[in-house]
C-alpha positions in Angstrom: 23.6 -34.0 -0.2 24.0 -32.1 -3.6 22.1 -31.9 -6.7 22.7 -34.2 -9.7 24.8 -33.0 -12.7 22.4 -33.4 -14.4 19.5 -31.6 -13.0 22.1 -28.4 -11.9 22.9 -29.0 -16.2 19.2 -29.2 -17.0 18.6 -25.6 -14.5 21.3 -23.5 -16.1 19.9 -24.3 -19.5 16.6 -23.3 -18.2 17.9 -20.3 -16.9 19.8 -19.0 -20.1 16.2 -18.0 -20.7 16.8 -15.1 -18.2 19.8 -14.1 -20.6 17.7 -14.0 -23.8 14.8 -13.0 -22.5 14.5 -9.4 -23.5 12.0 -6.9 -20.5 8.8 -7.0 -21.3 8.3 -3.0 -20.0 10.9 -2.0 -22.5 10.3 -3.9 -25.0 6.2 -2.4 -24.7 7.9 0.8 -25.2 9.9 0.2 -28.3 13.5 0.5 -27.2 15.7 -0.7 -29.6 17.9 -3.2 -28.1 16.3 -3.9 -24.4 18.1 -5.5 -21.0 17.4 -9.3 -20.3 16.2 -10.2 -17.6 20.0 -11.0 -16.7 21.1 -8.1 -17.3 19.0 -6.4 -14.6 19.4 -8.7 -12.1 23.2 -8.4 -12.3 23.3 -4.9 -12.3 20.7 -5.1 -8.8 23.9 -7.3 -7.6 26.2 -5.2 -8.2 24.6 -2.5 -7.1 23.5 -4.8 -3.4 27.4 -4.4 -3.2 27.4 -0.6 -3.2 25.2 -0.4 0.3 27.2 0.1 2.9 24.7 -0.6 6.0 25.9 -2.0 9.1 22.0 -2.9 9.9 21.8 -5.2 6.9 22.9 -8.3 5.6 24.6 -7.3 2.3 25.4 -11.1 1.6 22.1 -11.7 1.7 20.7 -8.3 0.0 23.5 -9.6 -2.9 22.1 -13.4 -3.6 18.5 -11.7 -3.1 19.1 -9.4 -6.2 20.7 -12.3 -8.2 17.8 -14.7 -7.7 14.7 -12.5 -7.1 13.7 -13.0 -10.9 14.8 -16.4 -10.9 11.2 -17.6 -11.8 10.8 -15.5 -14.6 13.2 -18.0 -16.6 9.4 -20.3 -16.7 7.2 -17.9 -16.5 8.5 -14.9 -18.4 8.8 -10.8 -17.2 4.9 -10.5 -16.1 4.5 -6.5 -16.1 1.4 -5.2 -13.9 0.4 -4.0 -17.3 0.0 -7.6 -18.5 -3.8 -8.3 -16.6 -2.5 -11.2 -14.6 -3.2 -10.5 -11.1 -0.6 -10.3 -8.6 -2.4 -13.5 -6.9 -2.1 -15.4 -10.2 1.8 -13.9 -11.1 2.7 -14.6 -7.6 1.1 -18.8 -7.6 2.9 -19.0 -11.2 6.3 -18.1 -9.8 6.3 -19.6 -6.7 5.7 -22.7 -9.2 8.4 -22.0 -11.0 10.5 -22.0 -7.9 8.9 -25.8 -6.6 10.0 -27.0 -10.4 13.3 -25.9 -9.8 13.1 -27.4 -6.0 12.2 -30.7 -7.7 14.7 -30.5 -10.3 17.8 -29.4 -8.5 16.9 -31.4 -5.2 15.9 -30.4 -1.4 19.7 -29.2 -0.6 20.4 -26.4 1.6 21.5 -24.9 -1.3 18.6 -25.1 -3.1 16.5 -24.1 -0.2 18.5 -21.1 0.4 17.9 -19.7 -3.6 13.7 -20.8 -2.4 14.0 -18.9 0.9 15.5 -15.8 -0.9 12.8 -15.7 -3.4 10.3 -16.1 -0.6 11.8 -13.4 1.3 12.0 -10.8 -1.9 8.0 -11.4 -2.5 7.3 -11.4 1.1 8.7 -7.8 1.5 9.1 -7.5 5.1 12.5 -8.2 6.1 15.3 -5.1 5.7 16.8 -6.9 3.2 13.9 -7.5 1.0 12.6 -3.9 1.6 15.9 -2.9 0.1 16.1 -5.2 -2.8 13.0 -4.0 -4.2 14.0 -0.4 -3.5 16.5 -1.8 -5.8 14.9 -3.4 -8.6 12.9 -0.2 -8.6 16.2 2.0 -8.8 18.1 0.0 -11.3 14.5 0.2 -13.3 14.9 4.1 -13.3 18.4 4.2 -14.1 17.7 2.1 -17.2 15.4 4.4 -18.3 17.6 7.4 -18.1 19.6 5.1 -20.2 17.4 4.7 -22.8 16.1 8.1 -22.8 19.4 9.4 -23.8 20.1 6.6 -26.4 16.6 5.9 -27.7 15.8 9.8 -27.4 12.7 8.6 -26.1 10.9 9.9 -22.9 10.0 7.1 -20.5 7.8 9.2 -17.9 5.9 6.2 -17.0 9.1 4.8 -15.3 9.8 7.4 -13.5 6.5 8.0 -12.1 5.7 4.6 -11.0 8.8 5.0 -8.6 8.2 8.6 -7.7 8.3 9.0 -3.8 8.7 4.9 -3.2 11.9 4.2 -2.3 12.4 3.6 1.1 16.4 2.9 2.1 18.1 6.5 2.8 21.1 5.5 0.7 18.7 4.5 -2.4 16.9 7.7 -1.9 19.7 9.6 -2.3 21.0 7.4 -5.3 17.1 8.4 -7.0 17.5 12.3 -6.2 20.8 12.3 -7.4 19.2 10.8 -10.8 16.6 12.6 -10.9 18.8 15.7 -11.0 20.8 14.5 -13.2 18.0 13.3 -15.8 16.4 17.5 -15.2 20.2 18.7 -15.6 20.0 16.7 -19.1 16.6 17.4 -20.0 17.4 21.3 -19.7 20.7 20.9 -21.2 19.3 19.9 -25.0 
């Protein structure tokens, strides 16, 4: 069984709201021209490609990282700063998800994008634990970004991830940045 033409036609125009949908946490902070939503998830993707680990399932970390947003398409980029509780972000997503269930039909396929969703918010797999390292890390690395180009300081960012990350290779990815963002900082 497959989904309609029509409803996989009717999803992607729902999700082209992930490409103009601009990060709420950047956008708070005035940066000139933010990331999507998109644009951060592919980056995670990409980056779910760079982890060489034997132990983990990088096919799986990969589609993780493109789909773990997924729900913000509905429901927009909820920030903890926002006062919805994580209860209330979580039931709003995980509606998002059943719409595009009912939309797209119950195909493996489609339970496959649920189940990695699931998985991310879950948080207890390897794979999961390492995805959000990485939505974390590719958080960080955008704000190095737009430290340099906005010339403003984003401490926030970097403190909200400070001593989080968990996966050795990610933790040595943040030092490195780190270093590099003090090398910088000392360099002007």
């Amino acid at each position: 069984m497959s989904s309609s033409p029509a409803g996989v036609l009717q999803f992607l125009h729902i999700i082209q709201n992930l490409k103009k949908t601009k990060r709420t946490g950047w956008v708070d902070n005035g940066i000139k021209e933010p990331e999507s939503i998109a644009d951060h998830m592919h980056r995670m993707g990409i980056m779910a490609m760079l982890i060489d680990d034997p132990s983990l399932n990088r096919n799986k970390c990969i589609k993780m990282a493109i789909v773990h947003d997924l729900a913000e398409a509905i429901v927009g980029d909820i920030t903890p700063h926002a006062g919805v509780s994580k209860e209330d972000k979580y039931n709003m997503e995980n509606g998002a998800m059943r719409d595009f269930q009912a939309l797209l039909g119950d195909t493996d396929m489609v339970r496959e994008i649920v189940s990695l969703w699931q998985e991310y918010e879950e948080a207890r797999t390897p794979e999961a634990l390492l995805v959000k390292d990485l939505d974390k890390f590719e958080m960080i690395v955008q704000a190095l970004e737009y430290e340099r180009s906005d010339k403003k300081l984003l401490q926030s960012f970097f403190d909200s991830t400070q001593g989080k990350f968990k996966h050795p290779v990610v933790k040595a990815w943040a030092e490195t940045l780190y270093a590099e963002r003090s090398n910088h900082d000392n360099s002007q």
